[in-house]
C-alpha positions as CSV (number, residue, x, y, z in Angstrom):
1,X,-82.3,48.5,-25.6
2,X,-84.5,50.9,-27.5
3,X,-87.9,51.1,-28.1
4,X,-87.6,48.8,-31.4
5,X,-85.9,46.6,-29.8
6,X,-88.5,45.8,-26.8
7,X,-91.8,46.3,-29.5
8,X,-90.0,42.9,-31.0
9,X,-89.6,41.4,-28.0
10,X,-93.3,42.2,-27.1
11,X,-94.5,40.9,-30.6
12,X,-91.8,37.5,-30.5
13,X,-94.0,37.0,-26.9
14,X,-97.2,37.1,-28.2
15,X,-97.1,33.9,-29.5
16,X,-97.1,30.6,-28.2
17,X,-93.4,29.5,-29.7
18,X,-91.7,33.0,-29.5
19,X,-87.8,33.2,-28.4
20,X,-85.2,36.0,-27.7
21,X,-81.9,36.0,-26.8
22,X,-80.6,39.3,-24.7
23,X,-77.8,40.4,-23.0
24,X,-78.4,41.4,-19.3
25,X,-74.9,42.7,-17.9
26,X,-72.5,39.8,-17.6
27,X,-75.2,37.0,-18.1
28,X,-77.0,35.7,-21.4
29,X,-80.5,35.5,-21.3
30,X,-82.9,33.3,-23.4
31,X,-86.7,33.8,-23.2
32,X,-88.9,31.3,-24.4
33,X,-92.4,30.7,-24.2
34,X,-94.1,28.0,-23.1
35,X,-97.4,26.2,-23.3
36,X,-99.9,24.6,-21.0
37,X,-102.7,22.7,-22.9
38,X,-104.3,22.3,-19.9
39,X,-105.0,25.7,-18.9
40,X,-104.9,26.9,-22.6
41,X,-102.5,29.2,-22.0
42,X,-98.3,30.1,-22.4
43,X,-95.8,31.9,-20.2
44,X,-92.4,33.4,-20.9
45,X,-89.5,31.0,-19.3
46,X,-86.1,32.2,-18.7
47,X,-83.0,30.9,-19.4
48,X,-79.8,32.3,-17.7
49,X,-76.5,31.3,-19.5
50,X,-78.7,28.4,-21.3
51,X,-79.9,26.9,-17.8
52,X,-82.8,27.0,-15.5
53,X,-80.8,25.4,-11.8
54,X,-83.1,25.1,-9.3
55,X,-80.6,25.9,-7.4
56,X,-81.5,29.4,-8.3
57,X,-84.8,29.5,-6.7
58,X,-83.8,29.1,-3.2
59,X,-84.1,32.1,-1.0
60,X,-85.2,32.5,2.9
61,X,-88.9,31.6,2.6
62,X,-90.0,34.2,5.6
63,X,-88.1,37.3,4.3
64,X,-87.4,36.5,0.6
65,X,-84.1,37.2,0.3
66,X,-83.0,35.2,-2.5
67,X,-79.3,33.3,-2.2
68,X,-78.4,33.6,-5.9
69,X,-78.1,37.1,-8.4
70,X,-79.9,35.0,-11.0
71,X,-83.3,34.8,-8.7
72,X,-83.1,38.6,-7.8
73,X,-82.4,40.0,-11.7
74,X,-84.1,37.4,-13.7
75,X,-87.0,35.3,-11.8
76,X,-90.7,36.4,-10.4
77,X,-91.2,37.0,-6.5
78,X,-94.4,34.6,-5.4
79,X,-96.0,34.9,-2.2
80,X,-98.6,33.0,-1.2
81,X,-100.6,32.2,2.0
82,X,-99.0,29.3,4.2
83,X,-102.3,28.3,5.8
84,X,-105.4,27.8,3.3
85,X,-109.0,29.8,4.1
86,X,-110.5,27.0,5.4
87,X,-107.6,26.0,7.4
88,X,-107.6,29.6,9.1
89,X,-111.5,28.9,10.0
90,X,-110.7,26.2,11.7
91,X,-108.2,27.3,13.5
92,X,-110.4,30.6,14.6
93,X,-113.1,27.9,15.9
94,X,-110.4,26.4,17.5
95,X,-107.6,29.1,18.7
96,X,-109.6,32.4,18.7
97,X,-109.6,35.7,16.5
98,X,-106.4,37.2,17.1
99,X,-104.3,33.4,16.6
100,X,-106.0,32.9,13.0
101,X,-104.9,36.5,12.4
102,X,-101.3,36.1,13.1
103,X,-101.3,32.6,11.2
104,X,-103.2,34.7,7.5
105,X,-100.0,37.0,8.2
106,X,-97.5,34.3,7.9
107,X,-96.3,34.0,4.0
108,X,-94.3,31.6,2.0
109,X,-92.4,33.6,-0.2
110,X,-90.5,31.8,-2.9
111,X,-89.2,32.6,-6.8
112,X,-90.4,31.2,-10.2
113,X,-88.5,31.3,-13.5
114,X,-91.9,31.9,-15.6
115,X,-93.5,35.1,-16.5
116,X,-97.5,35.8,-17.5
117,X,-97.2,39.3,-18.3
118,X,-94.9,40.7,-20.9
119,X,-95.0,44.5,-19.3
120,X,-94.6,43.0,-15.8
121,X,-91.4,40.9,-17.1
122,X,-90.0,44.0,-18.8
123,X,-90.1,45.8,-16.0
124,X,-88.6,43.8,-13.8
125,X,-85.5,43.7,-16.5
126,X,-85.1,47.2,-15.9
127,X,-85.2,47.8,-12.4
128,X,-82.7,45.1,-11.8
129,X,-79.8,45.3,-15.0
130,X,-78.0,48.0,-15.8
131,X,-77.7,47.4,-19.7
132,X,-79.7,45.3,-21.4
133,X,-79.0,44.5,-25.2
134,X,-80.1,41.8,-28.0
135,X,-78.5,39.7,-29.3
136,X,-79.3,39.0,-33.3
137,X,-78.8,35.0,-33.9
138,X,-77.5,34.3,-37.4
């Protein structure tokens, strides 16, 4: 894509109800935005080949290794903590220092098909598919 092309993407997201349809490689990819009224705010969801499977977001939880191409080109990498802050305090009362240590290391590592950030998205595009194009609806 050229520089037009992703300064239209950029502007479609920047509002609540924007959409694009692009081309990544083999598979057809819709963005969309979203809204939550609850946390005032909107996030970029993509569609591969007209679907979000759930399917798609398994992976091995310890490594991150996802199962399906979709995950690794398209969807967001989350880790998060498997034991909560107060959770490791207790377990430090309880266990010692170095056992609450190894358990803040463990991480749950999983994939999401919504995106925050525009540049972080776009990036993400790029490092993973080899040509990217739009597609113009009529």
């Amino acid at each position: 894509m050229e520089q037009a092309d992703w300064d239209a993407l950029k502007e479609q997201m920047a509002s609540p109800w924007g959409s694009m349809k692009l081309r990544c490689d083999a598979f057809e990819v819709h963005l969309s935005q979203q809204t939550d009224s609850t946390k005032k705010s909107w996030s970029t969801l993509i569609y591969v080949d007209g679907y979000l499977k759930g399917a798609w977001l398994d992976c091995d939880h310890k490594t991150g290794v996802p199962k399906h191409e979709e995950a690794r080109r398209f969807y967001r990498k989350v880790t998060c903590s498997l034991y909560s802050k107060k959770e490791i305090e207790a377990y430090r009362k309880v266990f010692g220092k170095r056992k609450a240590t190894e358990m803040t290391a463990t991480k749950f590592i999983t994939y999401d098909w919504s995106w925050k950030s525009f540049s972080s998205l776009k990036k993400h595009l790029l490092a993973n598919n080899t040509s990217i194009t739009r597609i113009n609806e009529i």
